[in-house]
Every structure is written in C-alpha cells, then in structure tokens.
N, C-alpha and C positions, 0 to 999 in steps of 0.2 A: 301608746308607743310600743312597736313590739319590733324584735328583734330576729335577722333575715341574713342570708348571705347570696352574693354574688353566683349562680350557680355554674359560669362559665370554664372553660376546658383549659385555666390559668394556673400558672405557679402559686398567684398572689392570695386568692380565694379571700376576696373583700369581706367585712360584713359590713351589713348595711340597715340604717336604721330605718322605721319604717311608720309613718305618722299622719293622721290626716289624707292619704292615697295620696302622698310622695315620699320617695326613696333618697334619704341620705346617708351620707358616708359615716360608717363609726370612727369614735375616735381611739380605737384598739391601736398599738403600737405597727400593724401590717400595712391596716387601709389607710391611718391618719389622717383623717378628714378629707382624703380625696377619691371620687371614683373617676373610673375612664372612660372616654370615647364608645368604646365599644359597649359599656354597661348603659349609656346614651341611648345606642343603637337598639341595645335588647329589648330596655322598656318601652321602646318605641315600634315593638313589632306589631304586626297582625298574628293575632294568636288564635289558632280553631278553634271553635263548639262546635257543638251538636244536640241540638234539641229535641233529637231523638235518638239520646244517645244509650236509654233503654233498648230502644228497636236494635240498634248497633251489635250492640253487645250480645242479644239472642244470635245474629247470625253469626259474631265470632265463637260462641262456643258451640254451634251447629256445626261449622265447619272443620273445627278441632276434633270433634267428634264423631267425623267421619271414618269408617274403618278403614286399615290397611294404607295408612297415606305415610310418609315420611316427611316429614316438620322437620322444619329448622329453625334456631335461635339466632337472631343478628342482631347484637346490643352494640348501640357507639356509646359515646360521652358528651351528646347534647347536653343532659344535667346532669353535672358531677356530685349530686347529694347522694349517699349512701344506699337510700329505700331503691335507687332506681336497677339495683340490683336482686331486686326481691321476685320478682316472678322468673328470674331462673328456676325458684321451686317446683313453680309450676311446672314447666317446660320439663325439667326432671322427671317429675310422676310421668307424664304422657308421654317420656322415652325419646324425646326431640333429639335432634345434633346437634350439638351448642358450637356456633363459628368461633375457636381461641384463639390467643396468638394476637396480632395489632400490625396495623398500618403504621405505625406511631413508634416506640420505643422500646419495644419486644428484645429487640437484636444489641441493643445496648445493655437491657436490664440480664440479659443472658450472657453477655460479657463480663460485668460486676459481680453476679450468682458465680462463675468459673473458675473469680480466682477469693472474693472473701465473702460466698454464700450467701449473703444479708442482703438487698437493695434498701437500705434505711439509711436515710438522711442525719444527718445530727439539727441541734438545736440551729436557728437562723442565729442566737447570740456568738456562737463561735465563728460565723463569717464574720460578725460584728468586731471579732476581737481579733482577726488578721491584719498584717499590715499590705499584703499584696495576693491580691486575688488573677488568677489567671482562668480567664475565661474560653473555653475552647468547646466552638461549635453551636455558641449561644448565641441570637440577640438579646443580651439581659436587658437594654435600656428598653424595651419594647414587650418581652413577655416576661420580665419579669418587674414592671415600674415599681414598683411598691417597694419590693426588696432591694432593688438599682438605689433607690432612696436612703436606703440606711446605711449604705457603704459609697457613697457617691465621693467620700472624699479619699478612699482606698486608693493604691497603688496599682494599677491594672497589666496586663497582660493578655493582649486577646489571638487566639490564632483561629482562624478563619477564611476562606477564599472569596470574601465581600467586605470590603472597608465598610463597618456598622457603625453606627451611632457611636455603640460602644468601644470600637475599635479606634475612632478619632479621639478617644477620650484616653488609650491605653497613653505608658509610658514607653511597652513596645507592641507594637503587630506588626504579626509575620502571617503574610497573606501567601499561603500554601496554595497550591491545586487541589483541589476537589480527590478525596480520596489519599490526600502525602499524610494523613493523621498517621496510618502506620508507622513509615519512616519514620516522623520525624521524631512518634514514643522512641524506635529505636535510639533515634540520633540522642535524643535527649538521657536516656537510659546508660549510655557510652559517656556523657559527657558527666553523670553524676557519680562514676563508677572510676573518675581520670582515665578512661580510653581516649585513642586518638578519635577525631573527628575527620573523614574523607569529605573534603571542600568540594569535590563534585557531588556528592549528597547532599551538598546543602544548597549548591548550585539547580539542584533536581526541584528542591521545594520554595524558592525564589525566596530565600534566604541569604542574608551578607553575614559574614563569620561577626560585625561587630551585632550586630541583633543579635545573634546568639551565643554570642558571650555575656550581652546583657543580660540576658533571658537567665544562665544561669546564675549569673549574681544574685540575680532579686532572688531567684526562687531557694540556695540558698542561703543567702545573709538574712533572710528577714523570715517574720512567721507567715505561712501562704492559708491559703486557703484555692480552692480548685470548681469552677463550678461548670458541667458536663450539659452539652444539650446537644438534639437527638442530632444534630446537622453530622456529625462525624461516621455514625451509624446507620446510612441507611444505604449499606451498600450489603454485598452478599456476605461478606465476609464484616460486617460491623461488630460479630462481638467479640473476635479477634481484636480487631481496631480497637476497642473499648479495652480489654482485658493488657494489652501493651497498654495503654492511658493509665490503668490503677498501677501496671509494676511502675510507672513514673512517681505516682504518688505514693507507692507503697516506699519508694526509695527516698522520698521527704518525710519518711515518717508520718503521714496524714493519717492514719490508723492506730497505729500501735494498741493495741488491744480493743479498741472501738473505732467508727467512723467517728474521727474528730474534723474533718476539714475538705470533704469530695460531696458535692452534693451532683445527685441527677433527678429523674422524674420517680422520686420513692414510694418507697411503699408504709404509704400513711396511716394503715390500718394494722399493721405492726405491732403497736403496743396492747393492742384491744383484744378482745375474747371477744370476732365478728362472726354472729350466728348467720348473717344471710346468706352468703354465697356458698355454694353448693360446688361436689367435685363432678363435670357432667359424667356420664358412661360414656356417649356416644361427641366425639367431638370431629371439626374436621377447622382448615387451616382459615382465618379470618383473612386473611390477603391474596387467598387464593380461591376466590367463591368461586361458587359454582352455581347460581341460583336455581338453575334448571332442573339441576338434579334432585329436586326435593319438588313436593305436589303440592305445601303450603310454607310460606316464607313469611316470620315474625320480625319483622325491621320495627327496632326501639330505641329510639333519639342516634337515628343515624340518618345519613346522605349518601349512599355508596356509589351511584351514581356522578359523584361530582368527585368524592376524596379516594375512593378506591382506585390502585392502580386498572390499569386497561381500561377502560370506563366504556369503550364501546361495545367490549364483549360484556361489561355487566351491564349496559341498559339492554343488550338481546335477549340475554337472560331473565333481567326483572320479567320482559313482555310476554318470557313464557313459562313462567311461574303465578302462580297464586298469592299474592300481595298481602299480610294485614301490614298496615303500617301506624306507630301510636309515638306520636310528638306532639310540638306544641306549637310550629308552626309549618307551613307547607313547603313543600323543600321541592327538589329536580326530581327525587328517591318516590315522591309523596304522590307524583303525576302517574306512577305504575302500579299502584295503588287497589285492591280491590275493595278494600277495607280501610278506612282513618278512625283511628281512636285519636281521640282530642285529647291530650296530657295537661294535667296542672302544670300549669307555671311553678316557679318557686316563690312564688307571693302567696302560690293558693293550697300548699302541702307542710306539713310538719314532715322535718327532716333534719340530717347531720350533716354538715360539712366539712371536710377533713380535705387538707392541701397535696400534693405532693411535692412543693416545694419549701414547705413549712410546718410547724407542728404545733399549730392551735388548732383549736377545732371550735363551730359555731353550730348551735342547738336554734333549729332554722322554725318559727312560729306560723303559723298562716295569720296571713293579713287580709287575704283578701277572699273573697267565698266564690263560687263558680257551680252551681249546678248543670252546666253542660261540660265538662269535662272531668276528666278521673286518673286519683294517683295513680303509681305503680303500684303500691301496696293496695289499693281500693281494688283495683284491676286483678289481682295474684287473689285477694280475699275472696271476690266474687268466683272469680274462674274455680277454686277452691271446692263452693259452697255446691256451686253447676256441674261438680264431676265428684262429689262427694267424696275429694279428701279431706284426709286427716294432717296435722303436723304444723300448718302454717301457726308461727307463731303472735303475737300480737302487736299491733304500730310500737307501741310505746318500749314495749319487750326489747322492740331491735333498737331501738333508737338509746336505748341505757345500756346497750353493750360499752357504747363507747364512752359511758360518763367516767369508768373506771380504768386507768390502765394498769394492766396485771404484765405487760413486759419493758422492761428497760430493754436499750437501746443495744442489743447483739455484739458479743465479744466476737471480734476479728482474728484471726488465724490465717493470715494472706499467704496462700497457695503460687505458686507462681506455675503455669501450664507454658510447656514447646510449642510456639504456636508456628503455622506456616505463612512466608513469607506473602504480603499482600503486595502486590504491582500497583501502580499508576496505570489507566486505562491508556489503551496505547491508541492515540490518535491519528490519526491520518490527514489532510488536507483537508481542510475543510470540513472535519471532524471536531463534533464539540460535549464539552461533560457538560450538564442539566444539574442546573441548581434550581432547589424550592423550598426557600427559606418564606418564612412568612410575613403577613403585610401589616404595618399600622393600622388599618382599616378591616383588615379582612381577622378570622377565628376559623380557621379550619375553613368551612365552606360555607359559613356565615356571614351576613352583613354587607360591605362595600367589595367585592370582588376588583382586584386589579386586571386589565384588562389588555396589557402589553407583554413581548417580551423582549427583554435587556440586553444587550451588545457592549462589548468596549468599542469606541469611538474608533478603534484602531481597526478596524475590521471593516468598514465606508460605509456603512449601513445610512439610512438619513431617517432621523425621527419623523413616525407616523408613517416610515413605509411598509406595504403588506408583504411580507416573506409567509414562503412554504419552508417547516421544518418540518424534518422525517426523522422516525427512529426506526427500527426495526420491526417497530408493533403497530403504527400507523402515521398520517400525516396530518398535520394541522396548519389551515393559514391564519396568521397574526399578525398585528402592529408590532412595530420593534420601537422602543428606544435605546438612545445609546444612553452609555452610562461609563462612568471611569472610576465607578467605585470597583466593579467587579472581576475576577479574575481573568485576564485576555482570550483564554480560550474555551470560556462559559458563556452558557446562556441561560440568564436567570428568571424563571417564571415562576410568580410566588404561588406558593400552596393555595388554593380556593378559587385559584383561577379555573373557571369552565372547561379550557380546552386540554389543559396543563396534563390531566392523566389519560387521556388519548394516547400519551405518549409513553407512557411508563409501563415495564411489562411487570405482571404478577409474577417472576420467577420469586421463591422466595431466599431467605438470607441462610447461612447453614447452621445456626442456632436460631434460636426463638420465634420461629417463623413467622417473621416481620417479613412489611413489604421492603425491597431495593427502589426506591423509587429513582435513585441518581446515579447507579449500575448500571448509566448506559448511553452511547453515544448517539448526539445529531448531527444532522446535515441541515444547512439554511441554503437557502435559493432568493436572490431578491427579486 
C-alpha cells in the first residue's frame, strides 16, 4: 500500500491510497473516504509514452542549444505537486523568459498583498469553528466538496451573480451583477461604520434593504468566517475589488494580528524553506502571450490554446512558433506541438503535495513504474547533465524542504489604501456581461467540456437554439440554454468550454497581471 495524492488544480488536494493498481480515497480528516467525479475522470485518461523517448530528448536539447534564439518558459498547473516546478532552474541557466503573472487569481492575490502583505490562509479548523460563513464569488459546493463537507451545517452567506448550489443552501443570497463586488464592499463598509445606506445603491445591486439588513446581523452577532474565490476578480480592476473585500473583513476583525477567518487561493508554500523556484531575470506577462515572439516555446502542463484569453490569436501564434510541449495527456495546446515530452503521471513520480486551500501536506510515493515517460525533476536532472551545469539540487533535497516548517502563519498589520471608484459595465440594448464560472464536469480545460451557453428565460432565447455572440475580440456561434438561476443580463459560459475564450480579450488587470476574462461586454443574435 503506498501513499499518493490527488494531483488536480483543487482547493481539496485529496490523498489517495494506493494498493493492488486501484486508487482509493484516504481516510485523512480532508478527503474522508471520498474521491470525486473528476478524480474518476483522471484515472481514466489516455496518458502519452514514448518509446523513444531517448531519441526525443537528444532533439530537445539539440534544440535548446541552438545559438542566439530566445526561449520562453510556459508552466500551467496540470500537476499541482511541488517538483513540477523544478526545471524553472533550468530555464534560468539558459536565460529563457519565464511567462508570470496567471489567468487565474493573480489580480485577487495582489489585492490581499495591498492592503495585509501575506496571501496565507489559516488553519481549515478556524472555518470549522465559525458560526456563519459568507461565501462571495465561490462555488464552494463544487470546488471545494471536501471542505463544503466539514462546515455543511454552517450558517451561509453567499453573494454571487449565479444562484449556486451553495447559494440555495445560504440563509441569505444577494445575486449582484457581475462586477457590483465593489459597491457592495463599499455599501457594506458604511453599513459596519452606522453610515446611512443610499437605497438606490442597493437598488443598483438587486438587493432589498431587508437582505441587507440581514446580512449584517449575521455578519455581526455571530463569529464569521469569510471564504474568497477568483469569480469577483477577474475584472481589470479585481484587486481593487479584492482590497475593499479585506477592509470589510478587516472591519469584522477577521485578522487582528494574523489571518484568523478570509481564506483565498493561498500561498501554501509559506511556512517552508522552498528551495525550487527560482526569481526569473527575464520575465514577460502570462495572460498576455505572445508565442511568436520567441523562436522556441516550452509549454508544461498547460492548454493555452483552450484557457488562455483570445485563443484565436494564441493558436496563430502557437503555428508560428517552435513548440516543445511536456504533459501527461494530449490536449488542443499538444496538436501545435513540435516536440511532446511524455510527463509522469502522479502514480508514477515521488513528489509533495501542498493545497491552497488548506494546510496539510501529502509526501506523494510512486506506485506505478513507466519507462516511457519522465518527471519534471528527471527532465531538469538530465537537461542539467546535457549542458553541463552545476547547482541542481537533489529529488529528495527538495521534497524535505517541506517536511519542516520554519514560519508560523504572518502577523497582520492591515493597511487600508484610497482606492478609485469601480463602475458597473455600462450596458446598452442588447449588451451582456460574460460569466465563466466553472462546471461539475469540466477542471479548467479538462475532462467533460460543457457545450452551451446560458440565458435567463427572460430574454426568448429557446433551448438548443444556435446564436452568434460577439464581443469586441471576435464571434462565436453556440447552443444556448436558458437558465433562471443566472443573472438577467449575463451570459454564462463555463471555463473549459472550447469556444468560450474566442471571446475574451488579453487586456490585462492593473495589478498582478491576471487575465479580465469578464471585463467585457456581448451581443447575442438568434
């Protein structure tokens, strides 16, 4: 029996037991005996080899070591185990551009850093020990199952512009527009300070004064706890958005000398002395590729092609770039490809696991053997050996960084910054905000892709009929369903849908240069 975790792009970060060549759930206080759907889905991939995956590897470092070319580094979070960050060293030595910054949660975690420095999560026992959780911008029941489980009989709170799972479950939701998160920090900010509250602001965020009178009873009579997810941030202005979100919590006391009670997508690696990741020299913006401008392009457990905004200007790009690409299964990203390195699975790599929704960590075994494919550290070691440096430390070296933590959890000193006022997109006729919240089925741009997009019934639309939507950055035609969960004048197309970033422009956000994937308005045609 050996012991394995979940390696997927989760709050939850399963572990998983590993016996006989089947995969079951531990019984650690996170996963409790249960795994999900989508861990189903994983074990069930088609995964690459290469049986010549000697021959492979001579022409990747052939090509590396061609003179005068400019490389670039493009790492996603296909596997969230620790080593998958190790051949950044390499990439270092041979002077690459490392792509930083994220699609993902960049623009939030640079709102948090703004006003109390730390992105560090506290322990998951102090959500445990709340009596009323306010969730805003999350699906917790859906990406976070495992944790949704240990507080399921909690007091809720959810504000979002999608009636969620979690939202039918609150005792209030306040389904705002798409981008009212500013606001409504304000409104809420006023309302914990006894300022007056202007009823046509609240009227703005489709709000009744008695929800928001409730809203603040709960949040003050009872002990809160507060849990952040990226949906509020991904606009240009998100870590503004984010930074009004902490002065709310900073005004419940949720800090007071440490994070006691705001969880977001943290920084897991916090407590540890983490020897692998590297400061690059040369870096340029992750949400704002450019593939063309580089003569060889390193894509590692990513899909940029499917998850990157504008997607039509980066599949032009892939086509005229130089391709290695090193994952574990063949993706849209994988077809541009001049090069595939086969990646171990996480059955087939010694590695760490660290959450960023929690703060266990899991010491990942191999189970299973594969000589046609190769870690990240195997890969970093060899490339190493082929350009004769020096400094790469060893598997095990990195992997006991984190058996030790050497920092407690970051004293708080909540700054409060002038921030400028954020608008509600101003719509016009027939003008609609894009939502892209993600799907029970789907991981980013893995697995069961959903294949519609969402309407309120109120708009005449008829399910399964084909519309053209347009944004500014191009058009795409699709199924529509209707739907009464979602906010009337949204259209919600879940993350990993195909056509979905056709639509979204790469401008980026004005901290942490995340993409805006929902900074922008459509038009539908039926």
């Amino acid at each position: 029996m050996k012991l394995t975790a979940c390696p997927m792009d989760c709050f939850d970060a399963c572990e998983v037991v590993y016996k006989d060549g089947i995969c079951r759930p531990n019984n650690d206080y996170i996963t409790n005996k249960k795994l999900c759907k989508k861990f189903a889905y994983l074990i069930q991939e088609k995964n690459i080899i290469d049986k010549n995956l000697n021959e492979t590897l001579k022409k990747v470092v052939a090509k590396l070591k061609e003179p005068n070319q400019k490389v670039l580094y493009y790492k996603g979070t296909g596997n969230m185990g620790v080593l998958q960050k190790v051949p950044m060293n390499f990439f270092e030595k041979i002077g690459a551009t490392f792509a930083v910054g994220s699609i993902c949660d960049a623009s939030g975690e640079a709102g948090i850093e703004m006003g109390r420095k730390y992105n560090v999560n506290p322990s998951i026992k102090e959500l445990q020990s709340s009596e009323v959780i306010l969730v805003w911008g999350r699906n917790l029941t859906q990406t976070s199952a495992h944790i949704y489980k240990l507080i399921k009989d909690k007091i809720f709170i959810t504000i979002d512009p999608v009636s969620t799972p979690i939202a039918k479950k609150s005792e209030v939701f306040l389904q705002i527009p798409p981008k009212g998160d500013y606001l409504l920090a304000k409104l809420l900010q006023k309302a914990l300070d006894n300022e007056n509250i202007d009823i046509d602001d609240l009227k703005k965020l489709n709000i009744t004064q008695e929800q928001f009178a409730q809203t603040i009873e709960l949040l003050t009579s009872k002990k809160v706890s507060v849990m952040l997810g990226v949906g509020a941030q991904k606009y240009k202005e998100g870590a503004v958005i984010f930074h009004e979100i902490d002065k709310v919590c900073n005004k419940l006391n949720l800090f007071d000398g440490k994070n006691k009670g705001v969880w977001y997508l943290g920084n897991s690696a916090y407590p540890y002395e983490n020897k692998i990741p590297v400061n690059p020299t040369k870096t340029c913006s992750y949400a704002d590729i450019k593939f063309d401008d580089y003569d060889v392009v390193f894509i590692q457990g990513a899909n940029p092609a499917i998850s990157a905004p504008n997607s039509k200007y980066i599949i032009e790009s892939l086509k005229n770039s130089f391709v290695i690409f090193m994952g574990t299964t063949a993706n849209e990203t994988s077809k541009y490809a001049d090069i595939i390195i086969p990646a171990k699975t996480f059955l087939q790599k010694k590695d760490v696991r660290l959450s960023y929704g929690h703060d266990e960590v899991t010491f990942c075994e191999v189970c299973e053997e594969n000589d046609y494919t190769i870690s990240e550290y195997e890969l970093t070691s060899y490339l190493f050996n082929e350009f004769a440096f020096d400094g790469l430390l060893s598997e095990n070296e990195y992997i006991n960084c984190f058996k030790t933590k050497i920092n407690d959890n970051p004293e708080i000193k909540f700054i409060e910054q002038n921030t400028r006022n954020v608008e509600l997109l101003n719509l016009k006729e027939n003008e609609y905000y894009l939502l892209t919240s993600k799907h029970t089925d789907t991981l980013n741009s893995q697995f069961k892709y959903d294949e519609y997009a969402y309407v309120h019934p109120s708009k005449g639309f008829i399910d399964n009929q084909i519309v053209t939507i347009s944004s500014k950055v191009d058009t795409i035609q699709i199924k529509v369903k209707n739907d009464e969960r979602i906010y009337k004048n949204s259209i919600l197309i879940y993350a990993g849908n195909k056509q979905v970033n056709r639509l979204t422009s790469n401008e980026l956000s004005d901290c942490g240069t995340n993409a805006t994937f929902q900074d922008i308005k459509l038009t539908i045609i039926g």
